[in-house]
C-alpha positions, 0 to 999 in steps of 0.5 A: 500500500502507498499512501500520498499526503500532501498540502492542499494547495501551495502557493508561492510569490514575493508580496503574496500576503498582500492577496492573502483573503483571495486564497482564504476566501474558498476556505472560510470567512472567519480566521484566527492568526497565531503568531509572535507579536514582534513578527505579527508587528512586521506582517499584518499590514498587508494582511489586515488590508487583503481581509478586509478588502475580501470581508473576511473576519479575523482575530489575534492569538499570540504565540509564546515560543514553544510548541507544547500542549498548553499552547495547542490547547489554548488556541484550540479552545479559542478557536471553538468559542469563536467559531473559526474557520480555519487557523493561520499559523505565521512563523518558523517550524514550533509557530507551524507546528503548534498551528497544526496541533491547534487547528486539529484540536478544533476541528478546523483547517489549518494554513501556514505561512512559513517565515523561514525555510529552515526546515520542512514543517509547513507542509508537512502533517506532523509535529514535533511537540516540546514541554513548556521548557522545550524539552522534545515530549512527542510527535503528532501525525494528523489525518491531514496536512495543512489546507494551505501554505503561502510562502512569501518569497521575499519574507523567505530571503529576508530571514537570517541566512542560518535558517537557509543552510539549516533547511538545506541540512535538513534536506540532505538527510531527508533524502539519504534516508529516503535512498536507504528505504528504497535501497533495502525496501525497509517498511516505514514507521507506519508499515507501509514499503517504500515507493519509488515516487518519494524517493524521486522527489526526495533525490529531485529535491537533493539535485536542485539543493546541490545545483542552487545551494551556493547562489541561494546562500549569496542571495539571502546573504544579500536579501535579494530574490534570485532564481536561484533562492526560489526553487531552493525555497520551494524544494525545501518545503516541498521535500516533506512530501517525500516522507509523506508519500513513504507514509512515515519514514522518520523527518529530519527534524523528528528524528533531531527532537529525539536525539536531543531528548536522548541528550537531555535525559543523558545529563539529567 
């Protein structure tokens, strides 16, 4: 059996938040947004503008930091009191994740709009949960992925370049574990034997991150858009469809969160 999951709907382009009510128009009309305040301050304008423009109702929740239960559950109780249609979860990969846990809690969709490419959280159906001190506790899997992810190409290279080379890592390992399920037909964590159509994303998405991997560094360094930086943005992203087709091979950054939790109950 091969079981495909993906997105819903990806879409990508310098400046797309400033059409963010036409994409969240087919899916709702009323939207709670989770984000850290300092990036919300950087952000909302032209999201407060597009939503109006479309009538769309929204509010704020404040992300603290971390991914944990806590914060999925107080979202979640929101997002039932209020009757929302969907969350919209702003930030790096804990922002991401936390939306996803969230948005499964109440029983809603979820779409991301990444801020960083440093790993392959927005469009995957997963998460990696933490404890309030951030220590890793868990991993989710949901029935679904995101309904939506927007990727705000110029946001992307606006990010610190250390968020770039740790997404390219990410990657890297993404797809030497994806040849070695294939290699030896090694059955996935959810039973499932490996298919040859993640295994080709997954080494599509190798190829181009060793072809455009040194122009999209410099392009970020420099924070302007290029060729280059776009179809690294994108594979990046695109790479967690590879261990969804794969129906559960263990992600990069699940398989760090429990290397660090093994870590920390070494010191302990």
């Amino acid at each position: 059996m091969v079981v495909i999951k993906s997105p819903g709907t990806y879409m990508q382009a310098p400046g797309i938040l400033h059409d963010i009510g036409v994409h969240l128009k087919p899916l709702g009309n009323n939207f709670l947004f989770l984000c850290r305040q300092g990036r919300w301050n950087k952000v909302n304008e032209p999201i407060i503008e597009s939503m109006a423009r479309e009538k769309i109702t929204w509010e704020y929740e404040e992300f603290e930091n971390e991914c944990c239960y806590p914060a999925m559950e107080k979202a979640a109780s929101r997002l039932k009191a209020g009757r929302f249609d969907g969350l919209v979860a702003i930030g790096g990969a804990k922002a991401c994740d936390t939306g996803k846990g969230a948005a499964y809690r109440g029983g809603v969709k979820s779409i991301i709009i990444p801020t960083t490419a440093a790993s392959d959280a927005p469009c995957s159906g997963s998460a990696v949960v933490f404890s309030p001190e951030g220590v890793p506790d868990s991993i989710e899997r949901y029935p679904s992925n995101p309904a939506l992810v927007l990727v705000d190409s110029q946001i992307i290279a606006n990010a610190p370049v250390i968020y770039l080379i740790s997404g390219m890592g990410d990657a890297v390992a993404t797809f030497f574990e994806a040849r070695i399920h294939h290699d030896y037909q090694i059955l996935t964590q959810r039973g499932f034997a490996a298919s040859l159509t993640s295994y080709s994303l997954a080494e599509a998405c190798y190829k181009i991150l060793m072809r455009y991997g040194r122009g999209a560094i410099s392009a970020v360094q420099s924070h302007t858009l290029n060729r280059k930086h776009c179809h690294m943005s994108k594979s990046l992203f695109s790479i967690s469809l590879s261990s969804d087709f794969r129906a559960g091979f263990l992600p990069g950054k699940e398989a760090r969160a429990w290397h660090n939790r093994k870590n920390y109950a070494s010191e302990r």
